[in-house]
DRENNU-998451 format. One line per 3 residues: number of its first residue (from 1); their letters; for each residue y, z, x of N, C-alpha, C. Coordinates in steps of 0.02 Angstrom, whole numbers, plus 50000, padded with zeros to 5 digits. Last residue first. Layout:
NUM> A> Y,Z,X,Y,Z,X,Y,Z,X | ...
//
This chain:
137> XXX> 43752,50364,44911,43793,50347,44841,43729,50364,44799 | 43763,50452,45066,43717,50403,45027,43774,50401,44951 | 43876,50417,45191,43858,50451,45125,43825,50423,45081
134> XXX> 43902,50440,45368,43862,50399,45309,43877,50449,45244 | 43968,50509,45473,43993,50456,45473,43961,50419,45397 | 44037,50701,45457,43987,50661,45433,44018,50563,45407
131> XXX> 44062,50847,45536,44074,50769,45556,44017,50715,45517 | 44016,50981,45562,44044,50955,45517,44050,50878,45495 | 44071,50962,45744,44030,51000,45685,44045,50973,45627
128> XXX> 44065,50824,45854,44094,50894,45807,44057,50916,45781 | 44012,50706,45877,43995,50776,45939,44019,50834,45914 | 44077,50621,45827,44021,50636,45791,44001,50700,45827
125> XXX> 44262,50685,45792,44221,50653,45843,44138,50669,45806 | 44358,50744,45695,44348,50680,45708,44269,50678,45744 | 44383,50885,45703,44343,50853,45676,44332,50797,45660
122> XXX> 44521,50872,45757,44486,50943,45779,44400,50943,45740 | 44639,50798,45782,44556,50766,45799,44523,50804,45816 | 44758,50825,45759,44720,50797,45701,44651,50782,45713
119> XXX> 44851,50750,45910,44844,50796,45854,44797,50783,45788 | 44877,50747,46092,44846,50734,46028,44848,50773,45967 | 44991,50669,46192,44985,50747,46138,44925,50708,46080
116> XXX> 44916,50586,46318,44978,50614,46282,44958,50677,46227 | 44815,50521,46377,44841,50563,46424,44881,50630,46389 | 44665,50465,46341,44723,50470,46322,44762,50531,46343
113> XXX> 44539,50447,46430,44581,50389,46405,44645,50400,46390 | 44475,50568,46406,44509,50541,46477,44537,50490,46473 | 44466,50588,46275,44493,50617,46307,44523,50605,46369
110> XXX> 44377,50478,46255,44425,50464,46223,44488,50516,46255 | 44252,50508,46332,44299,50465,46343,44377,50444,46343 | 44218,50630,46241,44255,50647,46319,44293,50563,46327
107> XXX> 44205,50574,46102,44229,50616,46124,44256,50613,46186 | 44075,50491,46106,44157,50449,46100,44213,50497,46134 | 43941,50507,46077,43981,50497,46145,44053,50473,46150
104> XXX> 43908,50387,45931,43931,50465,45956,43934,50436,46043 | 43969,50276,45870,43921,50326,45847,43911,50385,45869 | 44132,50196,45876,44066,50222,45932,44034,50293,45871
101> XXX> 44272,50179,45815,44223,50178,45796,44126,50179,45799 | 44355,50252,45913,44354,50270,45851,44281,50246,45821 | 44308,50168,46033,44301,50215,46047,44301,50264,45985
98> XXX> 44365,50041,45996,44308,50058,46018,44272,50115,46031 | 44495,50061,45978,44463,50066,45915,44391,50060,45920 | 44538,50125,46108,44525,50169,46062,44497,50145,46014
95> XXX> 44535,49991,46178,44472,50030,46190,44476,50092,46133 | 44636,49936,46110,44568,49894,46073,44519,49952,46114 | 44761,49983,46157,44721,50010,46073,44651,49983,46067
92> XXX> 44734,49943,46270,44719,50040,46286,44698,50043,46200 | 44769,49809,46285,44704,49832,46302,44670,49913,46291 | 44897,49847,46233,44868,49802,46175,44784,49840,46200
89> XXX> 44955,49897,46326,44958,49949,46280,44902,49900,46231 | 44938,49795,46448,44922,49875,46445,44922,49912,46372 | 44990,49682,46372,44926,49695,46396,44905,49745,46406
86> XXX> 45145,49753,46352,45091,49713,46305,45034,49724,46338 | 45170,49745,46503,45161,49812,46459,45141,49794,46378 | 45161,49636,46539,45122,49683,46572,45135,49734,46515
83> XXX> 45263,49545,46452,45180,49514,46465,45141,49595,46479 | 45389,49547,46433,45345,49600,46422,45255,49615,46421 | 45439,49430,46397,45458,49464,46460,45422,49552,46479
80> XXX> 45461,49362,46266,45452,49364,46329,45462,49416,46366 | 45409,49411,46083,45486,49394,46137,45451,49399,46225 | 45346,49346,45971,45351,49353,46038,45387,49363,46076
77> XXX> 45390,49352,45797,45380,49308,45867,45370,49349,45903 | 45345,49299,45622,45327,49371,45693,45325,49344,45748 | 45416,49249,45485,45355,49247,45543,45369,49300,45609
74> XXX> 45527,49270,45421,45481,49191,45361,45402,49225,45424 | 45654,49265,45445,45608,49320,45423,45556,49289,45386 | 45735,49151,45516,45734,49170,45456,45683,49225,45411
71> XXX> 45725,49227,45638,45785,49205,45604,45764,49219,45550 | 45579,49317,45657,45609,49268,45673,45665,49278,45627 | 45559,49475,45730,45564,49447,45663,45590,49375,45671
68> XXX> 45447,49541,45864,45510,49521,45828,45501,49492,45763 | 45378,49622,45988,45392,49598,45938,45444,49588,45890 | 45404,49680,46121,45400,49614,46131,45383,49576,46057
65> XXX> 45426,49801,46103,45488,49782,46077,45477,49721,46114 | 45268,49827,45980,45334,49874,46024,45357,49815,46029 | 45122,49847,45902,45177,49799,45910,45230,49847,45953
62> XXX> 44977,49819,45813,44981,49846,45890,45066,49799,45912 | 44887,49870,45679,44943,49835,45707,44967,49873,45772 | 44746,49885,45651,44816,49836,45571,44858,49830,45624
59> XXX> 44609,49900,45682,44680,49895,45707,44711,49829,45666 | 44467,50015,45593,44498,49938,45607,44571,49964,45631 | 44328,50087,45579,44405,50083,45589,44418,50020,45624
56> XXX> 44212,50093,45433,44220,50087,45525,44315,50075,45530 | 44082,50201,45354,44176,50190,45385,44174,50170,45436 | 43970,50171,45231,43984,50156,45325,44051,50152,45321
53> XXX> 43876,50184,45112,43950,50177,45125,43956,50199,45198 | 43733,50125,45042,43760,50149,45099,43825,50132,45102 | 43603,50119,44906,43681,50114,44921,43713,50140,44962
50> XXX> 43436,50090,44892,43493,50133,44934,43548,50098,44934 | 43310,50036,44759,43354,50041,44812,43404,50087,44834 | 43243,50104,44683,43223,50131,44715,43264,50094,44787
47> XXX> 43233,50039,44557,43290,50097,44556,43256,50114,44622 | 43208,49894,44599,43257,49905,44589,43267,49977,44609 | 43082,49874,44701,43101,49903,44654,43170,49933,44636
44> XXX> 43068,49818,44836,43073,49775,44763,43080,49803,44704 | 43252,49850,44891,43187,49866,44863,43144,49837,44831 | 43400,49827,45003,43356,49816,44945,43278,49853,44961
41> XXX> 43499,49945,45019,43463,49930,45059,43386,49912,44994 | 43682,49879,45042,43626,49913,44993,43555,49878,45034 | 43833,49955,45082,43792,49911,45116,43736,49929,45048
38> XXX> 44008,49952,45085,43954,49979,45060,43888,49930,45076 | 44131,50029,45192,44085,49960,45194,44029,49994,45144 | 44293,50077,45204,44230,50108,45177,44191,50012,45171
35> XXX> 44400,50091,45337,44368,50060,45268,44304,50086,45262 | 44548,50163,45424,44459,50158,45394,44463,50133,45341 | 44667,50105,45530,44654,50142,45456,44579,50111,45433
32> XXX> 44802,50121,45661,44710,50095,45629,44695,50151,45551 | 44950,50053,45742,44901,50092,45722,44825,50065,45689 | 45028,50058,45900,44942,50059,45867,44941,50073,45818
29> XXX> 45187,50057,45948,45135,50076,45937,45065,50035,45893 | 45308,50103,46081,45247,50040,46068,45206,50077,46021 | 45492,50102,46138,45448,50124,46083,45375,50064,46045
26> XXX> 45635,50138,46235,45582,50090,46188,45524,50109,46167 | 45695,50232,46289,45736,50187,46240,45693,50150,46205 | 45640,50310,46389,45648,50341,46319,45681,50297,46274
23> XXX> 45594,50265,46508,45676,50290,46496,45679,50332,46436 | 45454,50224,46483,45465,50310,46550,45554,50312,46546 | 45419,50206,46328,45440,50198,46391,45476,50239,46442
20> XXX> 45294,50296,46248,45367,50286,46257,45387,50256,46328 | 45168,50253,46112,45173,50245,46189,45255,50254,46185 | 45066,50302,45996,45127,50300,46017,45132,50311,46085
17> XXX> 44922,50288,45836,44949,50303,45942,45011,50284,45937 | 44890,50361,45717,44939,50297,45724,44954,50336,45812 | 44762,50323,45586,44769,50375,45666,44833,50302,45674
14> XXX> 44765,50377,45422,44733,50321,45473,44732,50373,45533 | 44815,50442,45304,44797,50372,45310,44792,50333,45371 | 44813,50585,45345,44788,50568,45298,44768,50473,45278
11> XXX> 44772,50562,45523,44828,50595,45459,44792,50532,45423 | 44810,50586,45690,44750,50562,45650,44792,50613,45587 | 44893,50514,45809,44894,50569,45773,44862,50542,45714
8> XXX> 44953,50542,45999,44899,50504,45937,44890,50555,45901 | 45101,50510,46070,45061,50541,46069,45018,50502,46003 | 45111,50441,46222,45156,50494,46205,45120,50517,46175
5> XXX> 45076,50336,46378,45062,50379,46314,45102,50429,46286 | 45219,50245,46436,45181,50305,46454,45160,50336,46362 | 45267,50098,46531,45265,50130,46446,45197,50185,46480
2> XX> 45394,50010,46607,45318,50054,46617,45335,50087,46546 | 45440,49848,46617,45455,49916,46597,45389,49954,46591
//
C-alpha cells in the first residue's frame, strides 16, 4: 500500500508527522518531543562554572497499521505485510529527527523532504529569526 505525506505539525508538546494512504483508510504516524539536556562546563573555580541546557529532539513513536496490540495486551507486534511502507515512513521520520535536531541548514532540506501541509514551523528552524537553540542558566 503506498502512503503519501499528509501533514506535520509542531505544537505545544512536540511535532507529530502524518502519512495517509493514497485510499484514505490507513493512517502512519511519527511523533517527537524535546528534552532539555543540562550540561556544566567545569571550572576550577566553582562560581565560575557554566550550566548549559541543549534541546535535542527525540522519536517516541513511529507506528501505522503494521502495528498492533498482542492478545493479551501485555506487548506490540508486527503485523506482516507492510515491510515497504514501514521502511519508507520509518526511514522519512529518522531523516526528520535528523533534520529537527541539525544546528543550522535544516530549513530547505526539510522543505524538500516534506511534501504535505506544514504547520507551526514559522520559527522553528536556526535560519529563523528569533530562534534560540542554548540558554545559559
Amino acid at each position: 500500500m503506498k502512503f503519501n505525506q499528509h501533514v506535520i505539525l509542531k505544537h505545544e508538546y512536540g511535532i507529530t508527522a502524518q502519512w495517509m494512504s493514497a485510499d484514505w483508510t490507513q493512517t502512519a504516524i511519527a511523533t517527537y518531543q524535546q528534552n532539555d539536556i543540562k550540561t556544566t562546563k567545569h571550572n576550577p573555580d566553582p562560581d565560575a562554572s557554566i550550566d548549559k541546557i541543549y534541546k535535542r529532539w527525540t522519536l517516541i513513536n513511529c507506528s501505522g497499521p503494521w502495528t498492533s496490540i498482542s492478545e493479551n495486551n501485555k506487548s506490540i507486534t508486527i503485523i506482516p505485510g507492510y515491510e515497504d511502507a514501514r521502511n519508507k515512513i520509518a526511514g522519512e521520520a529518522s531523516l526528520l529527527l535528523m533534520l529537527f535536531g541539525a544546528e543550522t541548514g535544516s530549513k530547505l532540506p526539510f522543505e524538500n523532504l516534506w511534501k504535505g501541509t506544514t504547520i507551526g514551523f514559522e520559527k522553528f528552524w536556526p535560519e529563523d529569526s528569533n530562534y534560540l537553540q542554548v540558554k545559559i542558566v
